[in-house]
DRENMARTI-506972 format. One record per residue: x, y, z negated of N, C-alpha, C in turn; residue number from 1. Coordinates in nm, 2 decimals. Last residue first. Layout:
<vomars>
+--------+--------+--------+--------+--------+--------+--------+--------+--------+-----+
:   n_c1 :   n_c2 :   n_c3 :  ca_c1 :  ca_c2 :  ca_c3 :   c_c1 :   c_c2 :   c_c3 : num :
+--------+--------+--------+--------+--------+--------+--------+--------+--------+-----+
:      X :      Y :      Z :      X :      Y :      Z :      X :      Y :      Z : NUM :
...
+--------+--------+--------+--------+--------+--------+--------+--------+--------+-----+
</vomars>
This chain:
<vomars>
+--------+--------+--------+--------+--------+--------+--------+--------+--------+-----+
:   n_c1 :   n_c2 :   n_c3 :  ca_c1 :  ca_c2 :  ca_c3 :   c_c1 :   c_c2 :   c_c3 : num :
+--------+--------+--------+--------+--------+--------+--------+--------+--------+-----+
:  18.21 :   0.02 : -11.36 :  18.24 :  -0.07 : -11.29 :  18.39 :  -0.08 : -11.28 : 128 :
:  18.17 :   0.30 : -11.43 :  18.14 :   0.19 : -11.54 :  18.20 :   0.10 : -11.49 : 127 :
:  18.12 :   0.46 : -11.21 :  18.25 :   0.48 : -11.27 :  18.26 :   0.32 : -11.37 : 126 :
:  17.88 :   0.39 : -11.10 :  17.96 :   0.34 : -11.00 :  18.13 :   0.36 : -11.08 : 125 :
:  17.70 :   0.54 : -11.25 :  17.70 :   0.39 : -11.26 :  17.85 :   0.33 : -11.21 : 124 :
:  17.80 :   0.82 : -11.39 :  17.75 :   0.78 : -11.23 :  17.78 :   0.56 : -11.31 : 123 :
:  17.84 :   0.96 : -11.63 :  17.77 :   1.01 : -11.60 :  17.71 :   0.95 : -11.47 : 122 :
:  17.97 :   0.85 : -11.98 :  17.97 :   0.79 : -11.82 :  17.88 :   0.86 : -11.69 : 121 :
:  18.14 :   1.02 : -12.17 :  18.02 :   0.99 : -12.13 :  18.05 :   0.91 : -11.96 : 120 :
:  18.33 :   0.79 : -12.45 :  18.34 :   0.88 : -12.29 :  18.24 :   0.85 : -12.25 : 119 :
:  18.33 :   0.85 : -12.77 :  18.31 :   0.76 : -12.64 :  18.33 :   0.87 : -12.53 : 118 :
:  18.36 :   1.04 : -12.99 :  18.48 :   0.92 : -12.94 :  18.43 :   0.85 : -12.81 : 117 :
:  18.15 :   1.16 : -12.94 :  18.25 :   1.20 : -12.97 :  18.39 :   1.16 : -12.94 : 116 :
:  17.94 :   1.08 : -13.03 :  17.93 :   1.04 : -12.86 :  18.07 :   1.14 : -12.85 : 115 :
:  17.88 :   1.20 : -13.32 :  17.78 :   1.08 : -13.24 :  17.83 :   1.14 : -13.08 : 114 :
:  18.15 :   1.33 : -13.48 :  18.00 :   1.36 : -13.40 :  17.93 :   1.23 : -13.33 : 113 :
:  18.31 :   1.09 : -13.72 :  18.34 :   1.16 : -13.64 :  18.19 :   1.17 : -13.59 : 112 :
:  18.27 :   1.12 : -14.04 :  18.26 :   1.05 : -13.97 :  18.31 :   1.10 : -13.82 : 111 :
:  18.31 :   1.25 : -14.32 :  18.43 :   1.24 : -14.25 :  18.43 :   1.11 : -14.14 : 110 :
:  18.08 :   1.36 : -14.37 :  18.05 :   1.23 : -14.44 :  18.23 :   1.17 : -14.41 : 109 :
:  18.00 :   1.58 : -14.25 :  18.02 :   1.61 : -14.39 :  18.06 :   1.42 : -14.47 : 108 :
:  17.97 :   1.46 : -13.98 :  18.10 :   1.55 : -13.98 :  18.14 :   1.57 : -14.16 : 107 :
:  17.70 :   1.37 : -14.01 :  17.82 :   1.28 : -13.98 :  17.96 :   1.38 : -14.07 : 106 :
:  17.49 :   1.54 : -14.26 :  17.54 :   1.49 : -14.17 :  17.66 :   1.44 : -14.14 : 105 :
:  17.33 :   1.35 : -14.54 :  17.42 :   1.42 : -14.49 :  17.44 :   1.41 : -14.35 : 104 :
:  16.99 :   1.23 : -14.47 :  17.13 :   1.19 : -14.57 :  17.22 :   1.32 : -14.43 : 103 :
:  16.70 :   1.36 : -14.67 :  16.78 :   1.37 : -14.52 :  16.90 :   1.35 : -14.56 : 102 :
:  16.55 :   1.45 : -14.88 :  16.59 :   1.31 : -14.87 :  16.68 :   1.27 : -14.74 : 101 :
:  16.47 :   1.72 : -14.80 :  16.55 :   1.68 : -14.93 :  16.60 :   1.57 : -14.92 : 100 :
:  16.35 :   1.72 : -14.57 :  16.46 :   1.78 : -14.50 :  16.54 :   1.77 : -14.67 :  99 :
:  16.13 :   1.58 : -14.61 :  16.22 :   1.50 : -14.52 :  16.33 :   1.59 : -14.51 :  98 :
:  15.97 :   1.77 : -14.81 :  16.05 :   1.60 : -14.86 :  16.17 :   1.58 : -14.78 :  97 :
:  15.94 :   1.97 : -14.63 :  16.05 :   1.97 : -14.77 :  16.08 :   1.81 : -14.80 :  96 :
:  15.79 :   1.79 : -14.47 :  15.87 :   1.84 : -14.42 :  15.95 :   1.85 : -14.53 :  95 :
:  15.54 :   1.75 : -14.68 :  15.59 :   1.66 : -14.59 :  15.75 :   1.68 : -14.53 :  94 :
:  15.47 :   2.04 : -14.68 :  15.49 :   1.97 : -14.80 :  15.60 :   1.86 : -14.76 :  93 :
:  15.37 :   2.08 : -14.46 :  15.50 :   2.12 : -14.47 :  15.53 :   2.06 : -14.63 :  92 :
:  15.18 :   1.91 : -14.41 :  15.29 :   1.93 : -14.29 :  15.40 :   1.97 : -14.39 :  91 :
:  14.98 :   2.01 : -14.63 :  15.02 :   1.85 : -14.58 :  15.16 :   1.81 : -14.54 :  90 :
:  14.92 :   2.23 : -14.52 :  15.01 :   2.24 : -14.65 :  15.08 :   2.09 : -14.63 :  89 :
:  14.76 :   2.12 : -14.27 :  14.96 :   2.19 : -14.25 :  14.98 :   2.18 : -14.38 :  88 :
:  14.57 :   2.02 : -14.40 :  14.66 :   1.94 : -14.33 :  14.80 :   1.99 : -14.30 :  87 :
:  14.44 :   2.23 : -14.50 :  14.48 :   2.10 : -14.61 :  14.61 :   2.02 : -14.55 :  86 :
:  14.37 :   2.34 : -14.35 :  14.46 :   2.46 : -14.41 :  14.51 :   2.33 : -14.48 :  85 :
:  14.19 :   2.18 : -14.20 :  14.31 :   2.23 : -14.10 :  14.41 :   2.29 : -14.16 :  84 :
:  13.96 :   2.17 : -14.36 :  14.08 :   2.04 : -14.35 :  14.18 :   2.10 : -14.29 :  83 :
:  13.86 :   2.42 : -14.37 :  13.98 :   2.38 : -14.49 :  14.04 :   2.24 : -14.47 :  82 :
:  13.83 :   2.44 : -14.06 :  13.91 :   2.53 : -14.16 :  14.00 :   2.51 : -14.29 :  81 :
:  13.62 :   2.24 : -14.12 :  13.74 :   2.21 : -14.03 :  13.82 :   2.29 : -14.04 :  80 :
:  13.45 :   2.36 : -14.30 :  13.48 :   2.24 : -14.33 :  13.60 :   2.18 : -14.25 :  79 :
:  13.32 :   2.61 : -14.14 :  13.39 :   2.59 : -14.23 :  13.48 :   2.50 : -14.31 :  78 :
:  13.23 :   2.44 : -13.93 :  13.34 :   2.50 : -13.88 :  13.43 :   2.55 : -14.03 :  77 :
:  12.99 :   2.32 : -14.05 :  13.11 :   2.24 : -14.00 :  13.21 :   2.29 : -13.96 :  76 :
:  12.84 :   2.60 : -14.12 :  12.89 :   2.46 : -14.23 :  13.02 :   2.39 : -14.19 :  75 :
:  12.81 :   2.66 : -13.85 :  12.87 :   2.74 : -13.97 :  12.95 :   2.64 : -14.09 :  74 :
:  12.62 :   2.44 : -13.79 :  12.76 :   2.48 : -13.71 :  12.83 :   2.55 : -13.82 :  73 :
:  12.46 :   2.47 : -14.01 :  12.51 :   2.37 : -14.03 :  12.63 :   2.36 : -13.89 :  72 :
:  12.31 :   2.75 : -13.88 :  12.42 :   2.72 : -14.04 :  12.46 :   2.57 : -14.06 :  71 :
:  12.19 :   2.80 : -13.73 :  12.32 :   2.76 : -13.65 :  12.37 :   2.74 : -13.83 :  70 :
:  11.92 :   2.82 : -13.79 :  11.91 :   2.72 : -13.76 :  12.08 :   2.69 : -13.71 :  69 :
:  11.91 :   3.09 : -13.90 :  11.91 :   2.98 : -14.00 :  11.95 :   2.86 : -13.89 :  68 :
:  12.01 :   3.25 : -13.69 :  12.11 :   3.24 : -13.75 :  12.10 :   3.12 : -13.89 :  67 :
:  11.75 :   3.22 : -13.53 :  11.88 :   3.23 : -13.50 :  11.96 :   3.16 : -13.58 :  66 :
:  11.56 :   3.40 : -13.73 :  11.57 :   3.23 : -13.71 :  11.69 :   3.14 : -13.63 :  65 :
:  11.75 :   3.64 : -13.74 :  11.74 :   3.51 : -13.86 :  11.69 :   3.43 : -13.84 :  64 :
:  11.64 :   3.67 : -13.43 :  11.81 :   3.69 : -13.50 :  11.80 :   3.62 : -13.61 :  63 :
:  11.37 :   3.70 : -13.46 :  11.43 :   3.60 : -13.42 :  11.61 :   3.59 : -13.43 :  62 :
:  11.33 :   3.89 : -13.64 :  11.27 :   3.78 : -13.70 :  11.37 :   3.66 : -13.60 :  61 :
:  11.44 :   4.14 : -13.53 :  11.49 :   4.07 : -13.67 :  11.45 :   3.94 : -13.67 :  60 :
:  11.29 :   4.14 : -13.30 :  11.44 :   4.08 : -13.31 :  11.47 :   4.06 : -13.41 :  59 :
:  11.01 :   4.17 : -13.37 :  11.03 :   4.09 : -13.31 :  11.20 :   3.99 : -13.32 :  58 :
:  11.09 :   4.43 : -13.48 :  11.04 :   4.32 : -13.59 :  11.08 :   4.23 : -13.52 :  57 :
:  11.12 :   4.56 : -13.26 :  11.26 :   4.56 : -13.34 :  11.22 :   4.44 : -13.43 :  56 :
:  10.85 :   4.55 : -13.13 :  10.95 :   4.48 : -13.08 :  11.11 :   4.47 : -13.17 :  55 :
:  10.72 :   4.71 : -13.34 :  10.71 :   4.49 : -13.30 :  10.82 :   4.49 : -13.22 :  54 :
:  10.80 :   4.93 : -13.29 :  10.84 :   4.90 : -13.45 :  10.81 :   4.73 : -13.44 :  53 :
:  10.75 :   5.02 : -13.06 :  10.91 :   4.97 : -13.07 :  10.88 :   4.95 : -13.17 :  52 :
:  10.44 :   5.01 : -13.05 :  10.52 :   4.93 : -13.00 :  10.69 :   4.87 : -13.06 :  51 :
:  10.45 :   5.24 : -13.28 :  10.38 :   5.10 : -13.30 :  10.43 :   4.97 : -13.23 :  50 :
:  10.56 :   5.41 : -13.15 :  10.59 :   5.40 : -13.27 :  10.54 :   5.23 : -13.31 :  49 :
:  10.40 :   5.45 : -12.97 :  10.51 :   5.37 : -12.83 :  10.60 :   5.37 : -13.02 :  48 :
:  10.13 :   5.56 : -13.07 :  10.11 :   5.39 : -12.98 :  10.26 :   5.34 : -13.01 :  47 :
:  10.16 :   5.65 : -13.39 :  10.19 :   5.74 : -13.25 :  10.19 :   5.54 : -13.20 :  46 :
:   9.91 :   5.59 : -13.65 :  10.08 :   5.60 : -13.61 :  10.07 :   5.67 : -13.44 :  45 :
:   9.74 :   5.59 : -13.94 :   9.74 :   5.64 : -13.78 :   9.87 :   5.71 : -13.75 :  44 :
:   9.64 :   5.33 : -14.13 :   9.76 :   5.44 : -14.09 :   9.74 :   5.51 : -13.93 :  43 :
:   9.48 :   5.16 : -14.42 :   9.49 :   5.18 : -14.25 :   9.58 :   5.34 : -14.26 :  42 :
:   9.38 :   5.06 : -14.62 :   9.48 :   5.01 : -14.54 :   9.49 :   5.08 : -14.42 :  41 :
:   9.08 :   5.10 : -14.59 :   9.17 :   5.14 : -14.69 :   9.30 :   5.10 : -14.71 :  40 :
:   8.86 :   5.02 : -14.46 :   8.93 :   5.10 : -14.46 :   9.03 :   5.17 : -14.52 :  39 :
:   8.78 :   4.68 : -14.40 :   8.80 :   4.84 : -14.46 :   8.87 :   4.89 : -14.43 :  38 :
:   8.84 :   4.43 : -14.26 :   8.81 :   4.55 : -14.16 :   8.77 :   4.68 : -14.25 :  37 :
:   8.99 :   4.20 : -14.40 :   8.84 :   4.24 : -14.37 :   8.74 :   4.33 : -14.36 :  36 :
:   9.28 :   4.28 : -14.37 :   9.23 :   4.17 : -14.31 :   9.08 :   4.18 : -14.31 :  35 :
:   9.41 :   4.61 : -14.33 :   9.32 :   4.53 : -14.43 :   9.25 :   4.42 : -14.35 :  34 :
:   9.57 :   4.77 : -14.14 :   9.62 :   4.65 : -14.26 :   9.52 :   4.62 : -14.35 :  33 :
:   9.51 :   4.92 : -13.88 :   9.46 :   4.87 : -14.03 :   9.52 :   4.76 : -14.09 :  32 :
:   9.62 :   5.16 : -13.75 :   9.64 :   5.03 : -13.77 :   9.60 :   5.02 : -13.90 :  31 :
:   9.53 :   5.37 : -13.53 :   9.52 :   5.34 : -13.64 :   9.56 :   5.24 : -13.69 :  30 :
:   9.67 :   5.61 : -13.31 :   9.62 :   5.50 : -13.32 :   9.63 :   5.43 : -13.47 :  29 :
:   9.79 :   5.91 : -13.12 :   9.76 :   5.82 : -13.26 :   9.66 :   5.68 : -13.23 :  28 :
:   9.96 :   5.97 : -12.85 :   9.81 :   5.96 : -12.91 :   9.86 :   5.89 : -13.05 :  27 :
:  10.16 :   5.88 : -12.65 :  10.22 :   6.03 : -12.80 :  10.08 :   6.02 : -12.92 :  26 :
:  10.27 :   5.80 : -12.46 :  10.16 :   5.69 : -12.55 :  10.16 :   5.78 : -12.65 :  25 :
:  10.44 :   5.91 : -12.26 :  10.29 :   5.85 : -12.19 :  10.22 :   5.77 : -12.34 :  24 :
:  10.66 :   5.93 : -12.37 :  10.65 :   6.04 : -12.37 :  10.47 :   5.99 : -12.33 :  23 :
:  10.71 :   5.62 : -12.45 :  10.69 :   5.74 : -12.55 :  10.62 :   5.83 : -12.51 :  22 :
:  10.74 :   5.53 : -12.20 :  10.66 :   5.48 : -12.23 :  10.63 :   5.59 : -12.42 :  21 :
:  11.01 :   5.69 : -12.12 :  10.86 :   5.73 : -12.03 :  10.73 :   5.65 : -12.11 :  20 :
:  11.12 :   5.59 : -12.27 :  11.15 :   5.71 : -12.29 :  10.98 :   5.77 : -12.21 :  19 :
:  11.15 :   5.33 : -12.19 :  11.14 :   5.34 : -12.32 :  11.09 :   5.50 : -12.33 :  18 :
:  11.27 :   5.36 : -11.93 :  11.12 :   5.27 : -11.95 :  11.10 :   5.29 : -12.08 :  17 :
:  11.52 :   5.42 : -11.98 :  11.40 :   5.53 : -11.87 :  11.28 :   5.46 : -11.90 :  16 :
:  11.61 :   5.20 : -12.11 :  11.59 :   5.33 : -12.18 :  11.52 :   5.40 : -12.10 :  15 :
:  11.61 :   5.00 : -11.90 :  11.55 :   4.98 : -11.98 :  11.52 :   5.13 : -12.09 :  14 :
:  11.74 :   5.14 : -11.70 :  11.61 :   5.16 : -11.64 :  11.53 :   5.10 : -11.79 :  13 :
:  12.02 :   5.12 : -11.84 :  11.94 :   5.25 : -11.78 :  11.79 :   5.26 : -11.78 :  12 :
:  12.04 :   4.88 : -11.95 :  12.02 :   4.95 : -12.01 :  11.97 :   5.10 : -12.02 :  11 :
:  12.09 :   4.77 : -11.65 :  12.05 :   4.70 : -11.73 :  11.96 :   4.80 : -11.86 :  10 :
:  12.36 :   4.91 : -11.55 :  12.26 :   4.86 : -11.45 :  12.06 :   4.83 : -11.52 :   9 :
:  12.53 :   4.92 : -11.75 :  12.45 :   5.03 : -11.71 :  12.35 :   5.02 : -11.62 :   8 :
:  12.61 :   4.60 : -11.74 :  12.52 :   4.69 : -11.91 :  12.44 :   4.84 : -11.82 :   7 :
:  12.69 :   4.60 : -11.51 :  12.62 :   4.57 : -11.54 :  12.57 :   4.61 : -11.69 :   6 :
:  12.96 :   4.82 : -11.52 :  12.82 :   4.80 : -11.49 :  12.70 :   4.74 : -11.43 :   5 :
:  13.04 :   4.63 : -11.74 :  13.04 :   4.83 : -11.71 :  12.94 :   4.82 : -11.67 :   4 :
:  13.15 :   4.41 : -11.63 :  13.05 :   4.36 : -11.79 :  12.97 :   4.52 : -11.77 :   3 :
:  13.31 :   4.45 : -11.43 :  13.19 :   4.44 : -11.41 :  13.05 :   4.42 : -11.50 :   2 :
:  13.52 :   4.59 : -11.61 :  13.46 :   4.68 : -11.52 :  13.32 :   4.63 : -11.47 :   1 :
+--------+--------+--------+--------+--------+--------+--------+--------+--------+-----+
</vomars>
């Protein structure tokens, strides 16, 4: 509820500022794409088109510098994944052994249960 609104707190006056900054920049403007000022590159876009189109550039560019510089987290998390998948096969691999090589129990062996024949003692003061 408070992640709510805050995003609306946030996102409101950011889109009212987006919306007023279009409706106030509608003019053309030319952008030349030729580094030594011909004219033969050039486009006449609307200002608040020019704006949002750097600011979206702006995020792509930093979202993949982002995302190059976390690839060796990526790397390592991958790498702890397949030790983690190596180590339970590990587990249970391990377990089939110990539950193949497990010697019978008592009762199959015509032993009597472990604590069967003894009397539990439950107070010190009986033992005596």
């Amino acid at each position: 509820m408070l992640r709510r609104i805050g995003l609306v707190l946030i996102v409101l006056p950011l889109s009212l500022i987006a919306v007023l900054l279009s409706v106030a920049n509608r003019q053309p403007v030319t952008l030349n794409l030729d580094p030594f000022g011909g004219e033969t590159i050039a486009v006449a876009v609307p200002l608040f088109l020019l704006v949002f189109a750097s600011v979206i550039l702006g995020v792509v560019l930093g979202g993949v510098a982002v995302w190059l510089r976390q690839a060796r987290f990526r790397k390592a998390a991958r790498q702890a994944r397949r030790e983690a998948r190596q180590a339970a096969a590990q587990a249970a691999e391990l377990r089939e052994m110990m539950a193949a090589s497990a010697p019978a129990p008592a009762a199959a062996r015509g032993l009597p249960a472990p604590g069967a024949s003894r009397v539990a003692l439950t107070d010190r003061r009986s033992a005596a």
